[in-house]
N, C-alpha and C positions, 0 to 999 in steps of 0.2 A: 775722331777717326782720322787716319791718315791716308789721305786715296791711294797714294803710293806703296806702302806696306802692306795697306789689305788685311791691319790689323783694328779691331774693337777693341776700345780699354774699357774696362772694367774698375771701377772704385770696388775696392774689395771691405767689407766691414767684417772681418772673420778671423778664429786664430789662424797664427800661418801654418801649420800645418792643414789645415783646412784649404785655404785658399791653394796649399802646392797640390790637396789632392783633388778638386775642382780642376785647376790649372791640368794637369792631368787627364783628366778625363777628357776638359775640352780638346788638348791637342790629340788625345786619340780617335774624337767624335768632328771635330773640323771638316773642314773641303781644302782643296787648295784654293777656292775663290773665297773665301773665310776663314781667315785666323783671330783668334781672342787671347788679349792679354789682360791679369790682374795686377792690381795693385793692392798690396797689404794696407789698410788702414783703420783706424779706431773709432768708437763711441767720440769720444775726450777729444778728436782731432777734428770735429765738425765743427766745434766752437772755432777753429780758426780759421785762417783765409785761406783756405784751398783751391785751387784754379780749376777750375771743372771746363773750361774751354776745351782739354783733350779730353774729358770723360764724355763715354757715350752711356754706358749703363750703371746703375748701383746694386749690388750684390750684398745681403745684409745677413750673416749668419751665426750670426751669437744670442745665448740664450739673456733675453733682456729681462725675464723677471715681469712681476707684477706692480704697479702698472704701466705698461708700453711707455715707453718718453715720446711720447708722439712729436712734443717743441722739438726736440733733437732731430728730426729728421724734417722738419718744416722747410727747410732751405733745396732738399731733394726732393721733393713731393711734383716738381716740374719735369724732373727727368724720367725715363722709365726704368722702374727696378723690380728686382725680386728681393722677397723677405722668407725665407725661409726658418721658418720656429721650429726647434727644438724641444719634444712635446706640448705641443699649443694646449691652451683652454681656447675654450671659444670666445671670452673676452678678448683675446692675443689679437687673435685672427679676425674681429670685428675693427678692432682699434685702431688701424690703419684702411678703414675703409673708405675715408675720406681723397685717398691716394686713387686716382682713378688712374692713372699708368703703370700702375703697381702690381704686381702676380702676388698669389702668397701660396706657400708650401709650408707641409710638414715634413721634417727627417728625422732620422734618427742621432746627426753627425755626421753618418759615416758612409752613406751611399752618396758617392759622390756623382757618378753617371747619373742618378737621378737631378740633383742641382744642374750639372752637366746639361741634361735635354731641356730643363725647361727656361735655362738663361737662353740657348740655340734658340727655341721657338719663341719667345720673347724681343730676340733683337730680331728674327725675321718680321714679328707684326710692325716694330717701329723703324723700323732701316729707314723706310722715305721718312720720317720723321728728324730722324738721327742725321741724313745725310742734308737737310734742309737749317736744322741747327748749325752744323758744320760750315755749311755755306756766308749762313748770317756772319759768323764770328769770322771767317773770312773776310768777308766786306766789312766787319767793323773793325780789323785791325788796319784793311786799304783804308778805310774812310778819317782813321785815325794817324796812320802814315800823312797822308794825303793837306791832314790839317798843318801836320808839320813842314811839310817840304812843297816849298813854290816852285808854280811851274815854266810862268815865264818872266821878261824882266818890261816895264815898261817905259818907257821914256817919255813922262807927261809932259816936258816943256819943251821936247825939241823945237828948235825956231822953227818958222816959215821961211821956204825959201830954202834950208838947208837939208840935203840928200842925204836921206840917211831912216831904214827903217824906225819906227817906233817901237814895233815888240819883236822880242828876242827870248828866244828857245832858252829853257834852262833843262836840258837830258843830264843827267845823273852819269850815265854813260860813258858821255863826251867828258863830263866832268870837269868844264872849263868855259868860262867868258870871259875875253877881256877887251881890258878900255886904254886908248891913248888919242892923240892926239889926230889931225889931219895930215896925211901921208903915212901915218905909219900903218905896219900890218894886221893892226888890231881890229878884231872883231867889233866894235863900237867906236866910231871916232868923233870926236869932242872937237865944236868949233874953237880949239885953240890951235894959235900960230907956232909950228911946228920949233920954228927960229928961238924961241923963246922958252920953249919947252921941253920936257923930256919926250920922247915917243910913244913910251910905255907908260900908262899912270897907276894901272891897276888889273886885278881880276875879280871875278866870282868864278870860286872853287868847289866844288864838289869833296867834302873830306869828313869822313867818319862820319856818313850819314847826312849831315846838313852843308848847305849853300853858307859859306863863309866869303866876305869880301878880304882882298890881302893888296894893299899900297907897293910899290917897287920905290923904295928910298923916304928920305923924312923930306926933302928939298922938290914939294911939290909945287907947281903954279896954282894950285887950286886946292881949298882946305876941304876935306874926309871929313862932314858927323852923318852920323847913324849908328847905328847896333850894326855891328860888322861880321860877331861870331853868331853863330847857328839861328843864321835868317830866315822867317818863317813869313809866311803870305801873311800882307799888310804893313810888313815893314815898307823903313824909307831908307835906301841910301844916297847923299849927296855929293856932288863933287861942284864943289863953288856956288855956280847956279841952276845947277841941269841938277834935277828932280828926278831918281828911279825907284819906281813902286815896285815889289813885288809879290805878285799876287798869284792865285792856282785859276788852272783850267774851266771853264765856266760850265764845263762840264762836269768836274766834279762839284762846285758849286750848288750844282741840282742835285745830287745825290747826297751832298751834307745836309740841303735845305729838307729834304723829303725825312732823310733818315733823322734830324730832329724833330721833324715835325710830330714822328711818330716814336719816336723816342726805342725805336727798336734795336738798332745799332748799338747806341750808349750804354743800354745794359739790359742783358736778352733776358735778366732775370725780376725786369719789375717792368708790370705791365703798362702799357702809354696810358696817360694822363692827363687828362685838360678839367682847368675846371672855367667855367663862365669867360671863357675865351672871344674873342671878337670873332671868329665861324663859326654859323649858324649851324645846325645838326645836319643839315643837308650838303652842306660846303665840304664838311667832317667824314660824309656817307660819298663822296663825292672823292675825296681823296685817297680814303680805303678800296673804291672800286679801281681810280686810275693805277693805285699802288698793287695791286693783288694781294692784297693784306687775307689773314685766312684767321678767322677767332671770333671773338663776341664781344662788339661792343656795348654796353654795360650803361644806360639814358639815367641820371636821376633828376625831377625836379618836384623841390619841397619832399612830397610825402609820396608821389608817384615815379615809378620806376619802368624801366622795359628792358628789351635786350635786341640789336639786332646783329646777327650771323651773317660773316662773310665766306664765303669759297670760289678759290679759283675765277678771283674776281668780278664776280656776283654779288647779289643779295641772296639769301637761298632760304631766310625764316626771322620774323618779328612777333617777337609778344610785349603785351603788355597786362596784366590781369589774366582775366578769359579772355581776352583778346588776341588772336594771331592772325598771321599774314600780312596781305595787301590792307587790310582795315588798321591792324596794328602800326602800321609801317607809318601810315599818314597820321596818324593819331599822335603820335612819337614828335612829328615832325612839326605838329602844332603847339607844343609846349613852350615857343618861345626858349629862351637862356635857360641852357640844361647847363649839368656837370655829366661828363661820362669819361669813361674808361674802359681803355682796348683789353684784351684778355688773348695773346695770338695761340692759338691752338684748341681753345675751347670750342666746343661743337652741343649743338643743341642734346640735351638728353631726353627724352629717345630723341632716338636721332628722326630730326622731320627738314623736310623742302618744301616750305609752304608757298614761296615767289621764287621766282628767278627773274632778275633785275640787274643789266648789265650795265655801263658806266651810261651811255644814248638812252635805252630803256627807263634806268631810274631818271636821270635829265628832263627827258620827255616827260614821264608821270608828275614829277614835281613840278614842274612848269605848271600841267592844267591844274594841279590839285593846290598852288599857289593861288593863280587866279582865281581860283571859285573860291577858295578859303577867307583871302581876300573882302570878299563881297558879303560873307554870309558871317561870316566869324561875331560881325559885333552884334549879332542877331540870336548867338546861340543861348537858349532858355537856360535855365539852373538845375544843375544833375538831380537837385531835390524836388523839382518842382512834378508834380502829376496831371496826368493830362488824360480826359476823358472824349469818347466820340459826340458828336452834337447828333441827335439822334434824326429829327426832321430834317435837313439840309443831308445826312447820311440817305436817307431816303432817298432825296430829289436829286440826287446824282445821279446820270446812266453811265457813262466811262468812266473806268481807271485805268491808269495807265499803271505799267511794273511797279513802279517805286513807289506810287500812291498805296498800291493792294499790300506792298511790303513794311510799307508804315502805319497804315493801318491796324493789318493783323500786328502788330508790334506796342502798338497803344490798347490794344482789347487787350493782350494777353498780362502785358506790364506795368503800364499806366503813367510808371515813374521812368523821368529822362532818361535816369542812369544806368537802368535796365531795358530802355529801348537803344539807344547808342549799345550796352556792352551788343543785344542778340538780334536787333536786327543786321540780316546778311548784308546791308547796302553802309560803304563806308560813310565815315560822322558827316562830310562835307553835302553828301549826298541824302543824308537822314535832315540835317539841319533846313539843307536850301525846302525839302519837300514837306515839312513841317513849317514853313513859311509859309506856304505858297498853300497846305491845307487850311495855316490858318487866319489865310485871308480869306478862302472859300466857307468860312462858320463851319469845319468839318469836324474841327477841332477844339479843345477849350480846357482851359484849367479846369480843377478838379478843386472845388470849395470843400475843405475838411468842416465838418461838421463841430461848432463849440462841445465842449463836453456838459453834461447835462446833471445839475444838482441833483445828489440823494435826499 
């Protein structure tokens, strides 16, 4: 989308006369705060590298036959589109169900007002979507500019003693730095004796995009190495002894480090990715909050999996099994060295808000729910093991306190670890420490299976 034009493009999959009578109908159905442009394109032309940075929507209306190429559209399944069949079966129209940003219709060809309204009410549900895409791919062409072109100059060895700043501006703008000697006009002056020397020795230029350095004559006092054309942060250029770094803003610095981290910028089309990484799940949940990341992060370790949801920089929903929420969340957090994976735009289905967990909030709870984990962790029993009430010491108790009564009822009802952790309400840290603590009170006790008995 182009904020400027005010127009939506559209990847069109349809004959052209199709797409001109579409195109059609929308410019008679528009606003003036909304205009939509197509683009003719084919089945056969997905296979190639098409640039979907200006596409906001995909429009698909050719009869594709039995059965749907679903791979063929595997690549657009990210974006929001409409698929319009041309007499569907209901095989058609189930096949792309996997497409959750997806509309689907039936036409006949030839009403085109009808394709018309329902692309309109399609890009009004994902506009803030569409305009948040637009944005990312903005900052990752800056963040990509930005790799390329340095922003100031440094001057790591100026003497002591000698006046003269250390960093130096390089604007794009000005489109000019230069170096010579002492007394002369130049912007950088070089403890060399003027008597001896030329005035002028050199510049960095501003040309076709990139920071090039350029010598004034071959009869220099002082020998030029470095890479000189299309200087990019972390070069070095030298002039005899004096040493100039150039490197980018440290500001943007933060913004390359973050947007790798999450691997969002680099390519809005494959989801971030770490796997057995040196941050902890929590460091990870910790980065997504300060970033305002918005999707599902995706927990596996071994055979166990979870998922935990971010928005508008919160926690907002974890599961794991039967497991959700606040109980999920900690549970997640205990697995040691996971692998996970970000998913930005995914949202719980049904949609649920089981926490809300802000960057201090989450900090805070993992803090205490570290410590206690801490303590109790090397004490936790085996998911297999079952556990029965000790009936006289059951007796001779007069208080319970909450978490006692909820462990309790949770061993009568289950017996086995793995079904008192998934259903009792009090999270693991809080099950584990009070299942100690019953079973130093005799309240508690395995469960001796009985041998099986010859016939």
């Amino acid at each position: 989308m182009n904020f400027n034009d005010q127009y939506l493009n559209i990847l069109s999959i349809a004959p052209v006369e199709s797409v001109r009578g579409v195109q059609w109908a929308l410019d008679k159905a528009s606003t003036g705060t909304q205009k939509f442009r197509l683009f003719p394109s084919s089945l056969s032309a997905l296979t190639t590298n098409i640039d979907f940075s200006t596409i906001d929507l995909i429009w698909v209306g050719i009869d594709m036959g039995q059965p749907v190429p679903v791979e063929a559209f595997a690549k657009l399944s990210k974006y929001p589109g409409l698929c319009s069949f041309i007499h569907p079966t209901p095989a058609q129209l189930l096949s792309l169900g996997d497409f959750q940003k997806w509309a689907m219709m039936a036409w006949d060809g030839s009403a085109f007002d009808k394709v018309a309204t329902k692309i309109i009410n399609l890009s009004g549900a994902f506009k803030e979507e569409m305009s948040r895409r637009h944005f990312l791919e903005g900052c990752r062409a800056w963040i990509h500019r930005s790799e390329e072109i340095p922003d100031y100059l440094e001057w790591s060895n100026c003497p002591d003693g000698f006046i003269s700043p250390r960093l130096y501006s390089l604007d794009p703008q000005f489109g000019i730095l230069t170096l010579g000697t002492e007394g002369s006009g130049t912007m950088i002056k070089l403890p060399l004796n003027a008597k001896t020397a030329p005035k002028e020795l050199g510049e960095f230029r501003f040309v076709g995009g990139f920071w090039k350095f350029k010598t004034f004559g071959t009869d220099l006092p002082v020998e030029v190495r470095g890479n000189l054309e299309k200087l990019k942060p972390g070069d070095q250029v030298t002039l005899g002894d004096w040493i100039f770094n150039l490197k980018r803003s440290p500001r943007v610095d933060e913004v390359v480090k973050l947007a790798r981290s999450y691997q969002v910028f680099s390519d809005l089309e494959v989801a971030t990715e770490r796997k057995n990484g040196s941050q902890t799940l929590a460091e990870v949940c910790k980065d997504f909050l300060h970033a305002g990341g918005r999707g599902e992060l995706r927990v596996n370790a071994g055979l166990k999996n979870g998922s935990v949801y971010f928005e508008d920089a919160k926690i907002i929903h974890a599961r794991t099994g039967s497991v959700s929420g606040r109980k999920a969340l900690l549970r997640l957090l205990a697995w040691g060295e996971v692998q996970w994976k970000f998913t930005s735009g995914r949202m719980p289905v049904p949609d649920r808000r089981t926490v809300s967990f802000d960057f201090s909030q989450f900090s805070r709870v993992h803090q205490i729910w570290k410590k206690h984990w801490q303590q109790v962790s090397s004490f936790s029993p085996p998911l297999h093991l079952k556990l029965k009430v000790s009936a006289p010491n059951f007796l001779n108790k007069k208080r319970w306190n909450q978490k006692e009564s909820l462990v309790l009822a949770s061993v009568c009802e289950f017996s086995m670890i793995r079904d008192i952790m998934n259903f009792c309400l009090l999270d693991d840290v809080e099950i584990v420490d009070t299942l100690i603590q019953m079973r130093k009170q005799g309240l508690v006790e395995p469960l001796k299976t009985q041998p099986a008995q010859k016939i």
